[in-house]
N, CA, C and O atoms as a MOPAC input file, in Angstrom:
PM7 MOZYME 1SCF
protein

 N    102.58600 1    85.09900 1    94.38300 1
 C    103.46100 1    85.67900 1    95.38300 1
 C    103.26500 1    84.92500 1    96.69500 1
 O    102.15400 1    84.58800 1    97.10400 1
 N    104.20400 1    84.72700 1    97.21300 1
 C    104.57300 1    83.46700 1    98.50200 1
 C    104.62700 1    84.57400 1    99.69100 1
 O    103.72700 1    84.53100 1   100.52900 1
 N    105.03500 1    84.97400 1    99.73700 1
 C    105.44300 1    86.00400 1   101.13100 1
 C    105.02500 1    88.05100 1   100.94300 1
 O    104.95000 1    88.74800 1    99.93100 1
 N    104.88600 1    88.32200 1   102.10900 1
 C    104.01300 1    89.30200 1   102.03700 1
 C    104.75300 1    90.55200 1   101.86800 1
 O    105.84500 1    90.71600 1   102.41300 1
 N    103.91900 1    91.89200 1   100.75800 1
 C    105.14700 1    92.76800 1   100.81200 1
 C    105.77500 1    93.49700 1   101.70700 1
 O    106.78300 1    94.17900 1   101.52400 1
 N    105.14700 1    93.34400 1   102.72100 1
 C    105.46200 1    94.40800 1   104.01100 1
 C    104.83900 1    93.71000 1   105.10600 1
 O    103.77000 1    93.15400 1   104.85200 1
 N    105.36600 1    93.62000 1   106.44400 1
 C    104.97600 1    93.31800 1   107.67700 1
 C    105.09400 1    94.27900 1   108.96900 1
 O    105.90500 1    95.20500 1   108.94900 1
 N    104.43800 1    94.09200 1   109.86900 1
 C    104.22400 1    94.92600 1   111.13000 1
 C    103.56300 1    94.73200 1   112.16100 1
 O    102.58300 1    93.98700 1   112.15700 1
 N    103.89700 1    95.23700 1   113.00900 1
 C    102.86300 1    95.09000 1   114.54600 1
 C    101.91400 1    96.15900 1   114.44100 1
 O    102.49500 1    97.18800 1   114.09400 1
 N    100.65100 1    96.32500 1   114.61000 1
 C    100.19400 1    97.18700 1   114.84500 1
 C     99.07900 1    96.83100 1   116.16500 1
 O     98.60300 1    95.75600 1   116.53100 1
 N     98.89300 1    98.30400 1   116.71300 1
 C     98.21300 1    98.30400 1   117.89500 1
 C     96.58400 1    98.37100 1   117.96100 1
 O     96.23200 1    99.52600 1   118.19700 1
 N     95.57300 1    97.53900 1   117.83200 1
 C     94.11800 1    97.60500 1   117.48500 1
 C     93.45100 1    97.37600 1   118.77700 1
 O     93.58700 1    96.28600 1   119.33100 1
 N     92.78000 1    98.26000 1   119.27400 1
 C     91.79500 1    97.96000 1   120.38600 1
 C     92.25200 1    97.37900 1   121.48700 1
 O     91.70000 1    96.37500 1   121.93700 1
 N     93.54200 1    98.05200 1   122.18100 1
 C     94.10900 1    97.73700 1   123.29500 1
 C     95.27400 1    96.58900 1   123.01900 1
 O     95.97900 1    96.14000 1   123.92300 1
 N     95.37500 1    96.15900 1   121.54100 1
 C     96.40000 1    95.16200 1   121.94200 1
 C     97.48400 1    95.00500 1   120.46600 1
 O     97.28700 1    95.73400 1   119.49300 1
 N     98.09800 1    94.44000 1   120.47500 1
 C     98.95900 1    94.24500 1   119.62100 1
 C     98.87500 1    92.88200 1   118.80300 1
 O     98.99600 1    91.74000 1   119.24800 1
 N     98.64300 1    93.28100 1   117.52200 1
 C     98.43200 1    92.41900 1   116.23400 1
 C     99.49400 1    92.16100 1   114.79400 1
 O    100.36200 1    92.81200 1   114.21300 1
 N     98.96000 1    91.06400 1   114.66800 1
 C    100.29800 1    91.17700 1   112.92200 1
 C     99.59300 1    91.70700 1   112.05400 1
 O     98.41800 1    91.35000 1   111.96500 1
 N    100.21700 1    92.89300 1   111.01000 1
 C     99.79800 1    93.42800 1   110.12300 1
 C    100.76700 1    92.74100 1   109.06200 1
 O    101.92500 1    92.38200 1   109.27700 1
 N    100.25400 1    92.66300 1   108.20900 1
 C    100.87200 1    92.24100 1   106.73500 1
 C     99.77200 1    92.76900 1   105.46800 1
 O     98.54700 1    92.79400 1   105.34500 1
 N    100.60200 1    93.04900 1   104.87200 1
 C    100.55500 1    93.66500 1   103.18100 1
 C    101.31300 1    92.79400 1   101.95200 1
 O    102.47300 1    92.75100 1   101.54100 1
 N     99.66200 1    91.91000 1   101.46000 1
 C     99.66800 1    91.59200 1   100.31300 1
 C     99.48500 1    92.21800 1    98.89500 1
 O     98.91000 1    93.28900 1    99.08400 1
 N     99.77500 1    91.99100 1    97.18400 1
 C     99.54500 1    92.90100 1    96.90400 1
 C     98.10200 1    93.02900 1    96.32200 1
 O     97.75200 1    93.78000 1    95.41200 1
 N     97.20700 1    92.00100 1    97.14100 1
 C     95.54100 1    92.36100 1    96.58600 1
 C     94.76900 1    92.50900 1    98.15700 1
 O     93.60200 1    92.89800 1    98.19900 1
 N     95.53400 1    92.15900 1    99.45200 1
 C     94.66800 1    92.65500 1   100.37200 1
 C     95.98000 1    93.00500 1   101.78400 1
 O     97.20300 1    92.86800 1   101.74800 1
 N     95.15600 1    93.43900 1   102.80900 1
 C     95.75100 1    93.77300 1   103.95800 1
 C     95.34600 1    93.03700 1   104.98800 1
 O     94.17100 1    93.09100 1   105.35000 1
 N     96.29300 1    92.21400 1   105.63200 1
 C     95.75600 1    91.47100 1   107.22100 1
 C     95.80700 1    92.37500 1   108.08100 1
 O     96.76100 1    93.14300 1   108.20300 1
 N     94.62100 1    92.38400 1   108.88200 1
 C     95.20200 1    93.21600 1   109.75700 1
 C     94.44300 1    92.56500 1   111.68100 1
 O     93.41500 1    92.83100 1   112.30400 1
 N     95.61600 1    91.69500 1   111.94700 1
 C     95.28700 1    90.86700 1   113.03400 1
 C     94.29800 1    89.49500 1   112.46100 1
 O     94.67300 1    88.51500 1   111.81800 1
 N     92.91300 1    89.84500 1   112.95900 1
 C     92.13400 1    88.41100 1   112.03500 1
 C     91.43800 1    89.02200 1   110.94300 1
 O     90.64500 1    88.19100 1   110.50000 1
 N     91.38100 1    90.00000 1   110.36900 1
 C     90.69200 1    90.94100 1   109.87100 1
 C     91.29900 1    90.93100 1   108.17600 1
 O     92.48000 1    91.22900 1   107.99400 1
 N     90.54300 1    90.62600 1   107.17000 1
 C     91.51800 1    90.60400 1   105.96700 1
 C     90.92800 1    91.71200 1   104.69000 1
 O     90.09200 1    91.21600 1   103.93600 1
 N     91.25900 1    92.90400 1   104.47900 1
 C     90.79000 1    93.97900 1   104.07700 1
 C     91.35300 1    93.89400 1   102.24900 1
 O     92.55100 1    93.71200 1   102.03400 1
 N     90.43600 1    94.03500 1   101.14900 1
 C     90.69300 1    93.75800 1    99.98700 1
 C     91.61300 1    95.31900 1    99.67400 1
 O     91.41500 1    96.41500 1   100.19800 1
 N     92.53000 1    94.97500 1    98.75500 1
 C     93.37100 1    96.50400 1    98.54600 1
 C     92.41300 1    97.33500 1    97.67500 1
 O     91.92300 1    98.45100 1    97.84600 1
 N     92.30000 1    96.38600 1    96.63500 1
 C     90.96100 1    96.99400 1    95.21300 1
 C     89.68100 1    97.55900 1    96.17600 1
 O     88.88500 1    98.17100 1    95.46400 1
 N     89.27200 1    97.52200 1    97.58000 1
 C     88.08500 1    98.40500 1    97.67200 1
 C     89.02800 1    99.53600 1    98.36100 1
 O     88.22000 1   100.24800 1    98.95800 1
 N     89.75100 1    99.82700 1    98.48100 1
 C     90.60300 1   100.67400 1    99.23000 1
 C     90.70400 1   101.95200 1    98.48500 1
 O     91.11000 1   102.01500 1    97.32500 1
 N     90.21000 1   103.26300 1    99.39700 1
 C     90.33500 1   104.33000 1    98.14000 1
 C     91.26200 1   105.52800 1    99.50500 1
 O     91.03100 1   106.73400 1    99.42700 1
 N     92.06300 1   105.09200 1   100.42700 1
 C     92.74500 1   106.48800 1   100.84400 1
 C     93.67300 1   105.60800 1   102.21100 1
 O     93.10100 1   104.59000 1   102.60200 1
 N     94.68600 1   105.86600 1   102.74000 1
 C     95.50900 1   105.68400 1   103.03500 1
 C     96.22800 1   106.89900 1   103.92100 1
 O     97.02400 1   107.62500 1   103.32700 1
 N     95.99600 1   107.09800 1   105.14000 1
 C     96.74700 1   108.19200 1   105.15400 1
 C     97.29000 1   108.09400 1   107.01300 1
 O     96.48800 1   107.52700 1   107.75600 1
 N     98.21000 1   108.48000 1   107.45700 1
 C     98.85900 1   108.88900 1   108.88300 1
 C     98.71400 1   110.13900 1   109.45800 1
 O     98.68200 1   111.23600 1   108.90000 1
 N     98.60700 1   109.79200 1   110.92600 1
 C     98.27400 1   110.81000 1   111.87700 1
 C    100.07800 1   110.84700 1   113.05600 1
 O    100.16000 1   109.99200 1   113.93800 1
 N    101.01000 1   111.64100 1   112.91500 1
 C    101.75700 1   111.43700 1   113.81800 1
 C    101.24300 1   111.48900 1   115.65800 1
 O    100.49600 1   112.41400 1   115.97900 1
 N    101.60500 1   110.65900 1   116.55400 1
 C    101.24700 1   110.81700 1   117.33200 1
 C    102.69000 1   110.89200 1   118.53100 1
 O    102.52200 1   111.33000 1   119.67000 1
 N    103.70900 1   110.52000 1   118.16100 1
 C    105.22300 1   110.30600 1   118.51100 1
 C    106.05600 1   109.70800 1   118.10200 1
 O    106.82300 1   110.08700 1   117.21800 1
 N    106.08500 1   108.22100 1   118.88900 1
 C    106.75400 1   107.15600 1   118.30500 1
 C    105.88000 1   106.05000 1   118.17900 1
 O    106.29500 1   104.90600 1   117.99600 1
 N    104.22200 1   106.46700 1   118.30500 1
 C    103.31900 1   105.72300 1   117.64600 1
 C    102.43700 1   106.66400 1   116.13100 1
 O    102.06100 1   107.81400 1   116.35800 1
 N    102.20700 1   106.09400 1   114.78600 1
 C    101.80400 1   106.85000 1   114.50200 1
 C    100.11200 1   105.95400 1   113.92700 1
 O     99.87400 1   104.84900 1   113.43900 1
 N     99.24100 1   107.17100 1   114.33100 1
 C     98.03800 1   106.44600 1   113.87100 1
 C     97.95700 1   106.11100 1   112.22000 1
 O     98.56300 1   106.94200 1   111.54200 1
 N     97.42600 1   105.22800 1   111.60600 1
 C     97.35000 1   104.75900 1   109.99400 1
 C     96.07400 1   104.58000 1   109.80900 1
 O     95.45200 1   103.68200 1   110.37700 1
 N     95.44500 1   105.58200 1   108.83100 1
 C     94.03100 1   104.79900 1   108.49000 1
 C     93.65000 1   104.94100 1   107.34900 1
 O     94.00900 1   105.81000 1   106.55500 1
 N     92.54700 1   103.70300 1   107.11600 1
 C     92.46700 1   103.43800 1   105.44800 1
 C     91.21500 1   103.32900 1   105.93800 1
 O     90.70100 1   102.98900 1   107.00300 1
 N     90.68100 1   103.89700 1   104.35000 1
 C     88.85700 1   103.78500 1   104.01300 1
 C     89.22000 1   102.79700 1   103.48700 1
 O     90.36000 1   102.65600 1   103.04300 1
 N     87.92100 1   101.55200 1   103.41700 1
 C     87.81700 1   100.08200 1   102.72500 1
 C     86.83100 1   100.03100 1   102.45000 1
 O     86.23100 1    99.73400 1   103.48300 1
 N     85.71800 1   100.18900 1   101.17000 1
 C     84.57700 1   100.08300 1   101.25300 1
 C     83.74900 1   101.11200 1   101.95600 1
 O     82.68100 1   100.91300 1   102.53600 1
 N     84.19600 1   101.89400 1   101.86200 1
 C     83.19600 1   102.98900 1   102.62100 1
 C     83.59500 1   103.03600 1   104.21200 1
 O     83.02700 1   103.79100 1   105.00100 1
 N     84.60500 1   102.16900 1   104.56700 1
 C     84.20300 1   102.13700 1   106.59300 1
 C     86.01400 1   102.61400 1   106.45700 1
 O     86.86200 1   102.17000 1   105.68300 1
 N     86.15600 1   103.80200 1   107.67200 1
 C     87.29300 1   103.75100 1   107.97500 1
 C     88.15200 1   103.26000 1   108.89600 1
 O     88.13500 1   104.17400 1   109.72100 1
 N     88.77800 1   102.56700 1   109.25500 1
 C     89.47600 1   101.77500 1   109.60400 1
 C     91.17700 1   102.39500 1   110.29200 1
 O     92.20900 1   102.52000 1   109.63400 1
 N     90.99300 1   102.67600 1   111.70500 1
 C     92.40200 1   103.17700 1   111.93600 1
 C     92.81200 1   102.45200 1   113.10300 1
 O     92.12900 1   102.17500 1   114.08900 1
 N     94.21300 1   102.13400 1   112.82900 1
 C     94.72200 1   101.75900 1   113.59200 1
 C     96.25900 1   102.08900 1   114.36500 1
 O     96.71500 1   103.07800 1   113.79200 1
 N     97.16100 1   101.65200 1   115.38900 1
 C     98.80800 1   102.69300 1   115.59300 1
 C     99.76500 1   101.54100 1   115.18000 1
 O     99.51800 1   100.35300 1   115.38900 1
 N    100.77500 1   101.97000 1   114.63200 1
 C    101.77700 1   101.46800 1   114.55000 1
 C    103.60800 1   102.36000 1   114.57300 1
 O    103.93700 1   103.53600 1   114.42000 1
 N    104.07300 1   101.61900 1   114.72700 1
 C    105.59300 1   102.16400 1   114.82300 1
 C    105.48200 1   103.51200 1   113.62900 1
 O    104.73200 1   103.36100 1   112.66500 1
 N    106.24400 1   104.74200 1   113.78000 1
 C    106.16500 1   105.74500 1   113.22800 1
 C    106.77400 1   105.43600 1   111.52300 1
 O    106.41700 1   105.93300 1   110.45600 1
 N    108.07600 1   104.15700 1   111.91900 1
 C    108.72700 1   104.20400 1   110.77400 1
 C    108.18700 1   103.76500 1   109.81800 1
 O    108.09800 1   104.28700 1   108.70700 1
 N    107.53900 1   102.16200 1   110.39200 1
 C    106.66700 1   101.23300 1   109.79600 1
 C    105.07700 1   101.88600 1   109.15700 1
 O    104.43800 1   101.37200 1   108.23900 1
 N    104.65800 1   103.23800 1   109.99400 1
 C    103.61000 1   103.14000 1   109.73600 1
 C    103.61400 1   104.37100 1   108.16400 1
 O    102.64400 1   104.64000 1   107.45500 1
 N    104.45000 1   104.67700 1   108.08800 1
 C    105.00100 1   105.66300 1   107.16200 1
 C    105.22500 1   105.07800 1   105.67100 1
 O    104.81900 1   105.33100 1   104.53700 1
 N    106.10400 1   104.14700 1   106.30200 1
 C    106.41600 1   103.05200 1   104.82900 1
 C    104.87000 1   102.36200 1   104.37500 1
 O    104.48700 1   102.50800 1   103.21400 1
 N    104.13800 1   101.70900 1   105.24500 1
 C    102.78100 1   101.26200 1   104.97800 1
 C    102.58900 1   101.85400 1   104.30200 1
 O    102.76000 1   101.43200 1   103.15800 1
 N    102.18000 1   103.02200 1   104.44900 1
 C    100.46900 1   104.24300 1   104.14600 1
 C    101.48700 1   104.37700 1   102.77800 1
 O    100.98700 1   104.28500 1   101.65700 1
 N    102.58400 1   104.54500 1   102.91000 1
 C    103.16300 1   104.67000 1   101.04800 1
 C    103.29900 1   103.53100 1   100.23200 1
 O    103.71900 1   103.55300 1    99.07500 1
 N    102.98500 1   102.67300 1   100.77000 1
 C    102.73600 1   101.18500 1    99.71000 1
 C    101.16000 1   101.09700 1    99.82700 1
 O    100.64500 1   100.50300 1    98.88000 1
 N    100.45900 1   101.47300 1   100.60500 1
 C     98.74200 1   101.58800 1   100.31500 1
 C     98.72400 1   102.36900 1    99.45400 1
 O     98.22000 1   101.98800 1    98.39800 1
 N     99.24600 1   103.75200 1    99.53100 1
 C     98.54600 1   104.98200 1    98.74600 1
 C     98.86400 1   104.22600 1    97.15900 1
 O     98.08900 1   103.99300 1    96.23100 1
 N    100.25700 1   103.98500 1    97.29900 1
 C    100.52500 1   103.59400 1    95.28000 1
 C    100.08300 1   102.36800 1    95.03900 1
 O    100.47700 1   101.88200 1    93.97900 1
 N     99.26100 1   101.60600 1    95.81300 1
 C     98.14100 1   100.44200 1    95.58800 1
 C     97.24800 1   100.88000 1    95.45800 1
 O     96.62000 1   100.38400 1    94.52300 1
 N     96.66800 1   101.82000 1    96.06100 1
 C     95.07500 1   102.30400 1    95.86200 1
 C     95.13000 1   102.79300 1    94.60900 1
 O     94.47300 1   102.29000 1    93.69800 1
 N     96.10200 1   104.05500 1    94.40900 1
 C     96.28400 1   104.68900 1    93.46800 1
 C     96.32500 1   103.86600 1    92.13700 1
 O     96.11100 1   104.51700 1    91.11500 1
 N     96.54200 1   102.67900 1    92.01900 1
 C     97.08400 1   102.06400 1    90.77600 1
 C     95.61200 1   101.12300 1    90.26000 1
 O     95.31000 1   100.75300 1    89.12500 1
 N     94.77200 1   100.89300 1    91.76400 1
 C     93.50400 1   100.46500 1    91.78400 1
 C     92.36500 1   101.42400 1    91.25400 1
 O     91.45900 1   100.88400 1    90.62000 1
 N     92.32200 1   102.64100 1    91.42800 1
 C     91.70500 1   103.72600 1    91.15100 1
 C     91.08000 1   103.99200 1    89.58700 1
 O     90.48700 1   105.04000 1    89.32900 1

């Protein structure tokens, strides 16, 4: 696979990063998170930012993104984790 299944901005530690979703890991800014250690996936609404966070290995990991984007994510993590499980 050449191109990534999903892309996004997301907001990490004051600033704004590229998120992309491969279907064996997650970029997230310089940060490259394996999907197979990934066991949960889930959103926090906050407005028109919504928080997204995934356990990876035991560490949880949250970060904000667009409400729409961050919605569609966490449902292409969950049926990745899920299929990893």
């Amino acid at each position: 696979m050449n191109d990534a299944m999903f892309r996004c901005r997301a907001y990490v530690a004051g600033e704004f990063v590229d998120a992309e979703l491969w279907a064996d890991r997650f970029v997230l800014g310089g940060r490259t998170l394996p999907v197979a250690e990934m066991s949960e996936a889930s959103t926090h609404e906050l407005g028109l930012l919504t928080t997204v966070g995934v356990t990876v290995a035991g560490e949880r990991i949250e970060f904000d993104a667009w409400q729409d984007e961050a919605e569609r994510l966490c449902d292409i993590l969950a049926t990745l984790t899920a299929v990893n499980a």
